[in-house]
N, C-alpha and C positions, 0 to 999 in steps of 0.2 A: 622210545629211545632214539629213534629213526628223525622224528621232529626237533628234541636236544639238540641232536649232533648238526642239524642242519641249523638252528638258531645257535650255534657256537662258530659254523661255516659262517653266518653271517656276519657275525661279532667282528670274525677277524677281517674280514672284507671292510668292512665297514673304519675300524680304526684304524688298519692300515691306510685305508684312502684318507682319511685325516691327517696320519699322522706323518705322511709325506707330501712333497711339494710338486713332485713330478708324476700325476695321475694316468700318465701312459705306461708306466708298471703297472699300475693296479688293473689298468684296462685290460692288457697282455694278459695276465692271470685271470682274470672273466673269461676272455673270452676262449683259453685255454681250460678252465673247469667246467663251463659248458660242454667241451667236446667233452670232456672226461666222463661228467657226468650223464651227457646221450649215451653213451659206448657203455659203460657201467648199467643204467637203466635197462636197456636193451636185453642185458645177460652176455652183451660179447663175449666181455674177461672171461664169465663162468666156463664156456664152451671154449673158448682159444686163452688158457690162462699164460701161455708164452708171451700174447699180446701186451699182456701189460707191463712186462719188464721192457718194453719201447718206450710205455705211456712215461715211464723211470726214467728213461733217456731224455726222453721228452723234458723233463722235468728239471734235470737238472740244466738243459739248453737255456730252459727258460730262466731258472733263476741265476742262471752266468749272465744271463742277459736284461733282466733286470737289474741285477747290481752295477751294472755300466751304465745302462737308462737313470740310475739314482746315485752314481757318483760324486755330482755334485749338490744335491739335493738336500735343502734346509727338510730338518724333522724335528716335531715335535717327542722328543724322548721320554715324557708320559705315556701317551698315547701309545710306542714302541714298549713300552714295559707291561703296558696294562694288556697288551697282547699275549703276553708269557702265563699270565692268568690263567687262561683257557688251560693251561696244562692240567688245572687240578681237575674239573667236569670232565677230559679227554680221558684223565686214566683212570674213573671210576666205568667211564663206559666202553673201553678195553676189559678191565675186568667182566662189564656184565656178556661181554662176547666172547669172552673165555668161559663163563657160566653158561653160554651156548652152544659151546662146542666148534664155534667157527675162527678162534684165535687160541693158539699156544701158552702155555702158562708162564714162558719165558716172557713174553711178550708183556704183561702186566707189570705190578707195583710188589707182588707176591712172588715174581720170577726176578728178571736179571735188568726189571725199566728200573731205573730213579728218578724218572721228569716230575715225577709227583713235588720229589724235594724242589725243584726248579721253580714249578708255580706257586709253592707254596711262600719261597722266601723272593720272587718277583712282587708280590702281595705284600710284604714287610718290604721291600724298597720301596713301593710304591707309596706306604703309607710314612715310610720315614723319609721320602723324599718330599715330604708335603714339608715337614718342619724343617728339613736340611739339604737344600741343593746341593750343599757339596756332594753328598753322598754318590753322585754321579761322575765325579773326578776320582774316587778313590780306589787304591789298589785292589780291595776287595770287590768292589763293581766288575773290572776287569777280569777278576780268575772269577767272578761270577759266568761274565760270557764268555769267558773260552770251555770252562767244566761246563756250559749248558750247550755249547755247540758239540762237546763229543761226548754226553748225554745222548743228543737225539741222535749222533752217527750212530750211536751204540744200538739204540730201536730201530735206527733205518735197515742197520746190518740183520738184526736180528728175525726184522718184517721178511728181508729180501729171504735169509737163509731157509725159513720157515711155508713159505707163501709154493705154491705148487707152478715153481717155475724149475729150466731143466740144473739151476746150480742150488737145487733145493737141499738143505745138510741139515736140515733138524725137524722137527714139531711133525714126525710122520702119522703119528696117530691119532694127530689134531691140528692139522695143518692151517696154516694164515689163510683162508678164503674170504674172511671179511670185508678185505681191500680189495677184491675182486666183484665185488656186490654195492649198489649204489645207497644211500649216500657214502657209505666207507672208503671208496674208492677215492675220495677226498681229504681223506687224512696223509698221505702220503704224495700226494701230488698238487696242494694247496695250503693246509696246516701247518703243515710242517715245515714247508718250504718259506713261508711266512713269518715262523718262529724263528728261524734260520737265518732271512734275508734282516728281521729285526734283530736281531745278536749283532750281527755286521754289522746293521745302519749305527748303532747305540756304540761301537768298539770305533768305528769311524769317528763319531761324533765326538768321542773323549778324544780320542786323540789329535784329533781337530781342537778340540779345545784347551789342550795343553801344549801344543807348539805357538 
């Protein structure tokens, strides 16, 4: 599962650096999942799990600051769609770490996620965007990325409240340590921030192309 989840880390590495123009974002985020993922390796998080609600800080720095790095930046909006994909592979292997005991039930497709729905009908854009560019101008594109951007706040919240940090309010009996443990330590500080930064770049783009 450990090798999955790093060949889906790759995936999205790999088509975001396609499918933007400004490759000093994508590099910013290397060489920040690097540190992540030494400090995660290591066992840091396990032993100082307050640590990681920094690596969060962190994280959010960083995709403020890519989004101005990619302000003006031509993208390929396949490539930003076919990223959303990953959502479906992400949240069967959420589930299998809830079957492990080291993610909360809330945290799944069976609990309080719905990104499942998100990659699913990323997947039906993608493929009706083959036969109909417009599909990419229409109103239903749009409430697609704004309901998939407070989709993943909705997981982000629910990672944070759950995860054994000191503003922990849920999942006591089966706490988020996942993301605390490498590679998982990359869904929350590369993944998702990725899926995030693609919802903007795609909402940009329209509306670039309708003024």
């Amino acid at each position: 599962m450990k090798y999955l989840f790093l060949a889906i880390t790759f995936s999205c590495i790999v088509l975001f650096w396609f499918a933007v123009q400004r490759k000093l974002a994508v590099i910013v985020y290397i060489v920040w999942s690097l540190i992540i993922s030494a400090a995660a390796f290591s066992g840091f998080f396990i032993q100082f799990p307050p640590s990681f609600g920094l690596t969060l800080l962190g994280t959010v720095f960083t995709v403020f600051y890519c989004t101005k790095l990619l302000a003006d930046s031509m993208v390929n909006v396949y490539l930003l769609l076919a990223i959303h994909v990953v959502r479906i592979p992400v949240e069967f292997i959420l589930f299998a770490l809830f079957q492990a005991k080291i993610l909360p039930r809330e945290m799944t497709f069976i609990g309080w996620n719905f990104d499942l729905i998100f990659g699913i009908t990323a997947l039906i854009f993608l493929i009706g965007s083959s036969f109909n560019r417009k599909i990419f101008n229409s109103q239903l594109f749009i409430l697609w990325n704004i309901f998939g951007i407070c989709s993943l706040s909705i997981v982000i919240t629910l990672g944070i409240l759950s995860s054994p940090l000191p503003m922990q309010m849920m999942g006591y009996n089966q706490p988020n340590i996942a993301v605390l443990q490498f590679p998982y330590a990359l869904l929350p500080n590369l993944i998702v921030p990725f899926i995030i930064l693609s919802h903007i770049l795609l909402l940009r783009n329209l509306i670039t192309s309708r003024a």
